[in-house]
C-alpha atoms as one frame of an Amber mdcrd trajectory, in Angstrom:
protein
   5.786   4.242  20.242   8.900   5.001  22.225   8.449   1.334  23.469   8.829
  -0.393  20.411  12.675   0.855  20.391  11.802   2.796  16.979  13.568   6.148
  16.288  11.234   9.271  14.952  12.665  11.971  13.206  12.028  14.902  10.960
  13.900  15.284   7.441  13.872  17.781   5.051  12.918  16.172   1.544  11.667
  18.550  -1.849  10.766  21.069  -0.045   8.385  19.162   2.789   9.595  18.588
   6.121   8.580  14.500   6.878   8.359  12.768   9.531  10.458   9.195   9.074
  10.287   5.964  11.932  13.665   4.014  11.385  15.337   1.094  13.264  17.951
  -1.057  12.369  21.272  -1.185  11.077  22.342  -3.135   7.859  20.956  -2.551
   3.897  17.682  -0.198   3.480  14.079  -1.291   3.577  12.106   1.549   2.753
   8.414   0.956   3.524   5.596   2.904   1.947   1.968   2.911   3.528  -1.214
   2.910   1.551  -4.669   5.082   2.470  -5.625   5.537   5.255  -1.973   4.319
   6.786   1.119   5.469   8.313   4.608   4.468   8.827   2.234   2.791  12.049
   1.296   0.193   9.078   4.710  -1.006   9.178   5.259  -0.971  13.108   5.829
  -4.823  13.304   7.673  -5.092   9.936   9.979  -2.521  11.478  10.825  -4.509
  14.671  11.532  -8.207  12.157  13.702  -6.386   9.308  15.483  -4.518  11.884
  16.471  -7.931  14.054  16.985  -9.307  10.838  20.008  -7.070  10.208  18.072
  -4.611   8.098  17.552  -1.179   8.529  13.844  -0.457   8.366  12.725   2.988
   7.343   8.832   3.803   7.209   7.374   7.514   6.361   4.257   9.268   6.908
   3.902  10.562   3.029   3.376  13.426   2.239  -0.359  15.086   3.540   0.542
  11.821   6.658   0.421  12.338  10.111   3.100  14.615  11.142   4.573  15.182
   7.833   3.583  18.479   6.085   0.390  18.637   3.986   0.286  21.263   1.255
  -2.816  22.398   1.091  -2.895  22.513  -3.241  -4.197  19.216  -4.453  -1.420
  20.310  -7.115   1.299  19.658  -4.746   0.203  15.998  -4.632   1.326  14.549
  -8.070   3.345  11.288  -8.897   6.176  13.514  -9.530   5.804  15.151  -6.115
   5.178  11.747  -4.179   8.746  10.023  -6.196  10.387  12.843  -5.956   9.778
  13.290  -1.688  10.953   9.454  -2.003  14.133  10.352  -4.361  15.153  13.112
  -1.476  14.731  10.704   1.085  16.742   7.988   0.032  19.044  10.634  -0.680
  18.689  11.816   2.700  19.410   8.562   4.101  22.545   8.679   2.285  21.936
   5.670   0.173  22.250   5.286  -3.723  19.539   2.566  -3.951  17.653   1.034
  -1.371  15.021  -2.272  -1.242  11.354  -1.020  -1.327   7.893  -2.057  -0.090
   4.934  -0.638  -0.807   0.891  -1.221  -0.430  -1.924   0.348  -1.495  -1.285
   4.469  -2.607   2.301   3.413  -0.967   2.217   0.856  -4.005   1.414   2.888
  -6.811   3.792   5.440  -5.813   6.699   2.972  -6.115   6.073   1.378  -9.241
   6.169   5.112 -10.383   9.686   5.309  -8.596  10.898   2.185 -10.391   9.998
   4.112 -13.694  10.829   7.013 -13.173  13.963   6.469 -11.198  15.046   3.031
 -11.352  18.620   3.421 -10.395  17.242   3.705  -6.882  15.701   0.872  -6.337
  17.852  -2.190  -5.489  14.303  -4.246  -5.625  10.604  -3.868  -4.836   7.893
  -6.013  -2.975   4.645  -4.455  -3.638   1.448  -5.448  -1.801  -2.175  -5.098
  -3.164  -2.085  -2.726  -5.615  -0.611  -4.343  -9.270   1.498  -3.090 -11.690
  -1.228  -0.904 -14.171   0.761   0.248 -16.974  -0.776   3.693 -18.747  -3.912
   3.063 -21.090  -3.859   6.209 -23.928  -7.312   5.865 -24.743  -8.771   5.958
 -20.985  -8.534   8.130 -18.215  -8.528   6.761 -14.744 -11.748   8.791 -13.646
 -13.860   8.441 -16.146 -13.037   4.620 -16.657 -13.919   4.216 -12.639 -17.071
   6.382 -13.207 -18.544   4.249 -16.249 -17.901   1.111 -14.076 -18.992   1.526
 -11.144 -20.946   5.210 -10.508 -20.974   8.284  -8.591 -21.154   6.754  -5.605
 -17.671   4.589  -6.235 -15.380   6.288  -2.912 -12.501   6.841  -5.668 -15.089
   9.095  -7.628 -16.769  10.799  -4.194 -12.842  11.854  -3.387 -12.824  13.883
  -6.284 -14.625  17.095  -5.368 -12.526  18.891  -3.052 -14.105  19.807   0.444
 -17.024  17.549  -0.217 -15.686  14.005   1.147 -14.180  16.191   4.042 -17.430
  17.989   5.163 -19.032  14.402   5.264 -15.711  13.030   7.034 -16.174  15.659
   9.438 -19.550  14.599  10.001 -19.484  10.999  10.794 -16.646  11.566  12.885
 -12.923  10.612  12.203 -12.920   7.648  14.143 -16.067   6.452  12.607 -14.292
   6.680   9.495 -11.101   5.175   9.745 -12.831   2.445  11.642 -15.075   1.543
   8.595 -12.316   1.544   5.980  -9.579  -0.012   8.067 -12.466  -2.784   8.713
 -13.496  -3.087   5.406 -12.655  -6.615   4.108 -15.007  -7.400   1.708 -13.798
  -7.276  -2.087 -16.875  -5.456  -3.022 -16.360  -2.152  -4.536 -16.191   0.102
  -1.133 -19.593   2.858  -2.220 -19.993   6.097  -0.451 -23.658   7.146  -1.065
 -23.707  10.446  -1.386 -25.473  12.665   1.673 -24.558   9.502   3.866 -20.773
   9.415   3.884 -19.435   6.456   6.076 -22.377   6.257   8.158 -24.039   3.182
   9.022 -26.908   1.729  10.531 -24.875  -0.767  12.203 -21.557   0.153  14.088
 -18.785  -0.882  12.775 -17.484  -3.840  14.815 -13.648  -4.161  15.470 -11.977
  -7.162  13.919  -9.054  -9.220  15.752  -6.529  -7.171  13.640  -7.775  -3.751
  14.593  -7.117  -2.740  18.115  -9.029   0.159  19.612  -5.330   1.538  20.355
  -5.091   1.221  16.379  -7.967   3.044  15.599  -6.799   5.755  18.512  -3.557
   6.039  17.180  -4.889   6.810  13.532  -8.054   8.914  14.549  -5.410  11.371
  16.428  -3.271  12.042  13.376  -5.747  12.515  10.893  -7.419  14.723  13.304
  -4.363  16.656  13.171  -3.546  16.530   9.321  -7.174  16.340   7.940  -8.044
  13.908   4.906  -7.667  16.857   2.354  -4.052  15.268   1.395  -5.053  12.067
   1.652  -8.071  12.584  -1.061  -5.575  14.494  -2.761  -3.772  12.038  -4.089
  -7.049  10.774  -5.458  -7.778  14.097  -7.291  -4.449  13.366  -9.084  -5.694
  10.311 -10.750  -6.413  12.386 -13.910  -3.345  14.511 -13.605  -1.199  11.553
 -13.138  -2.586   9.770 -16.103  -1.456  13.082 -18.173   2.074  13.688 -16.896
   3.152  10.122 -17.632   2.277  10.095 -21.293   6.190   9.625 -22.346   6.295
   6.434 -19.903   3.622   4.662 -22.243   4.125   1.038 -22.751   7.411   1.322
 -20.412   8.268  -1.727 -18.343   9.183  -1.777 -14.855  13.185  -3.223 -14.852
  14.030  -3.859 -11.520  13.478  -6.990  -9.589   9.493  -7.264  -8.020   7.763
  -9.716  -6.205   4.065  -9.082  -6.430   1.589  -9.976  -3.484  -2.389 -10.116
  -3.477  -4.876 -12.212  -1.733  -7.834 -13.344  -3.658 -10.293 -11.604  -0.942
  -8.500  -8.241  -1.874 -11.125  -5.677  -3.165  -8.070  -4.108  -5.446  -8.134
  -7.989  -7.006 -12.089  -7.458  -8.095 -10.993  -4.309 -10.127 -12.663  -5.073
 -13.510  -9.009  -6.618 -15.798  -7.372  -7.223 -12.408  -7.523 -10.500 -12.344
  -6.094 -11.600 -15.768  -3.219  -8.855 -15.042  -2.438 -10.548 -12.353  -2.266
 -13.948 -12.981  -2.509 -14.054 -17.059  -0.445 -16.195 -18.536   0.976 -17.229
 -15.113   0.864 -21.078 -13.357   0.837 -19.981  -9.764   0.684 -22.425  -6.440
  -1.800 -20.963  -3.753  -1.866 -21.667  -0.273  -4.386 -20.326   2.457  -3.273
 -16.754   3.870  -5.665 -13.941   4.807  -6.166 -10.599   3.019  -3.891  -7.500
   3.016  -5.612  -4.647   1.273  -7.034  -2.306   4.292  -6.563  -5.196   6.659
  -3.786  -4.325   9.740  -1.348  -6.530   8.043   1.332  -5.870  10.674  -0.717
  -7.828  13.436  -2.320 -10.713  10.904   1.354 -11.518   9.597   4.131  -9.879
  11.405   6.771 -12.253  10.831   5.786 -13.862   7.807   5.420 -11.004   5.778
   8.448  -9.948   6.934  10.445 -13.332   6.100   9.024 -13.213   2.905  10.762
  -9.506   2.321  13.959 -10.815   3.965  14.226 -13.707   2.051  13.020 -11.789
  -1.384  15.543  -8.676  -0.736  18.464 -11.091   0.384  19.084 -12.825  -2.511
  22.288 -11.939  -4.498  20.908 -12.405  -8.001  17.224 -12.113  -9.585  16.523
 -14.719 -12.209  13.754 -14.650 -15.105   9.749 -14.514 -13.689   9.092 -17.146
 -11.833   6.923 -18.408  -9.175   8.336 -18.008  -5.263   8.078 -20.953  -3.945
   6.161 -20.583  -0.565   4.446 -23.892   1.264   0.890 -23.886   2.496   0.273
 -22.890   5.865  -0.275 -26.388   6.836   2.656 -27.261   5.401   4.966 -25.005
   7.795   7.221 -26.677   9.893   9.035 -23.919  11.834   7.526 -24.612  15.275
   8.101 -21.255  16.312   6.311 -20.281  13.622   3.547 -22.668  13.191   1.970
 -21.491  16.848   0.971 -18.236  15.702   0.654 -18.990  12.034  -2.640 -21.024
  13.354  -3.525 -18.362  16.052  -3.493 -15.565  13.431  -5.510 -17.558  10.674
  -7.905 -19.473  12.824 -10.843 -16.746  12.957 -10.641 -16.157   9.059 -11.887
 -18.073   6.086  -8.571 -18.849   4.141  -8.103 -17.500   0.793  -5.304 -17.780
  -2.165  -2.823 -15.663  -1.863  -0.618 -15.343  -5.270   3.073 -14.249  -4.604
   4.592 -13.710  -8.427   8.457 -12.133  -8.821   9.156 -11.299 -12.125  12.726
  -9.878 -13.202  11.198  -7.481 -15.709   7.481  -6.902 -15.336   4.903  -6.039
 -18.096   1.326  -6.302 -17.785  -0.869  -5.686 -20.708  -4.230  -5.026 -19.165
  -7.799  -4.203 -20.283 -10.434  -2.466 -18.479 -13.905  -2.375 -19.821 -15.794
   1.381 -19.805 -19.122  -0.143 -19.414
């Protein structure tokens, strides 16, 4: 990626040695990719925050690409995964920093505004909303009693099992069929078939056969064990955060989500989401497991400029953000149309709270 003008390094963080992409100079972003990602997620994102006088810092996470993957699912914990972020904003030699996160990147900074909320300047978190603990239900079993075995959350469980069928429909074939997957249907994995299909997976406009190149060689390298692993945690996680019951997030958060998003369909999603909130939608295309650095490159990262520039954060309230049609940048509005013309528009809810509390129930049946 030497051509993109973005700077690879490796850092020593809690006792990992990860592998950072960085460009910029100016306040940090610090960008954390979901499953199946990398800091290659963020490649676009990079190249806008960093010409927006930003400097843009995206990691492969721990069990990543080239950063180190322990092989005990025990080393994969929401204390491990805040606590390799802690050390790297240290490392960066920053007290607090701006954060964005999707997916797994997602979950694991709402757990770093909890837990450590004196380094977080603000947070714009993609996909993924703000769950807060439940004491009467485990993650797993919840999951398990809604949507069965074959539910890819529950098949990641049982260590060496998704990887022997990874391994068998090929890592390409793989990372093709999730990074494609756009439909907000729970994503099964039948048993005995793994991500097989009858029908190859197609590439859509946002995935690139570079992409898919890129990612296949990495997690050729690193395996999916740490990946799953954060997965097998679930349970683990659920346990170790017991004394952060009913504890808000207090830092500043915008909140994004597009109603195609299969994290969206999770059974109480919706009303988390949304409850209690009057929220103007406009027509924008998915992000969950979509390349979201090629369908919005620079409007996803004007909306994280213009969030993280701001000098004060008022009460929760609705961002104001016009329908695509509505655009009248006409550097903008060219690709705007090019990028949304082959998909069915959606609503796409972008909520910024100042303190952010969602009071959420998930049925077990």
């Amino acid at each position: 990626m030497e051509d993109m003008g973005i700077n690879h390094r490796m850092v020593d963080v809690n006792g990992i040695k990860m592998h950072i992409a960085e460009k910029g100079q100016g306040p940090v972003v610090l960008l954390v990719h979901g499953f199946p990602s990398l800091w290659y997620s963020w490649r676009h994102q990079i190249l806008s925050l960093a010409a927006s006088g930003y400097r843009a810092v995206a990691p492969d996470l721990r069990g990543y690409g080239d950063t180190d993957a322990p092989n005990s699912s025990q080393l994969y914990t929401c204390f491990h995964i805040v606590g390799d972020l802690v050390a790297l904003i240290d490392t960066l030699g920053q007290d607090k920093v701006f954060v964005v996160g999707h997916d797994w990147g997602a979950i694991m900074s709402w757990y770093l505004c909890l837990f450590r909320p004196d380094k977080v300047k603000a947070l714009v978190n993609l996909s993924v909303a703000f769950t807060p603990r439940n004491p009467k239900y485990k993650p797993i079993e919840t999951m398990k009693a809604v949507y069965g075995d074959d539910y890819y959350m529950i098949r990641f469980q049982e260590p060496g099992d998704m990887e022997n069928e990874c391994a068998s429909s090929g890592t390409k074939t793989v990372l093709t069929k999730i990074l494609s997957y756009i439909r907000p249907a729970p994503l099964m994995v039948p048993k005995g078939k793994g991500f097989t299909s009858d029908h190859p997976a197609t590439l859509p406009p946002w995935l690139t056969e570079e992409d898919v190149c890129y990612y296949t060689s990495k997690f050729e390298k690193s395996g999916f064990t740490g990946p799953f692993n954060y997965y097998r945690n679930m349970n683990v996680n659920w346990e170790l955060t017991a004394p952060w019951t009913r504890v808000p997030v207090k830092v500043p958060v915008k909140f994004m989500v597009g109603d195609q998003d299969l994290s969206y369909h999770i059974p109480g999603m919706k009303s988390a989401t949304i409850s209690s909130i009057s929220y103007r939608d406009f027509e924008i295309c998915s992000l969950h497991l979509v390349e979201f650095s090629y369908v919005m490159p620079i409007i996803h990262s004007c909306l994280i400029a213009r969030f993280i520039s701001r000098k004060r954060f008022g009460k929760r309230y609705i961002l104001p953000v016009y329908p695509i049609r509505d655009v009248k940048s006409t550097s903008l509005c060219p690709l705007l149309y090019t990028l949304f013309s082959w998909n069915k528009p959606q609503h796409y809810f972008i909520i910024q709270y100042k303190y952010l509390y969602f009071q959420t129930s998930i049925p077990t049946t």
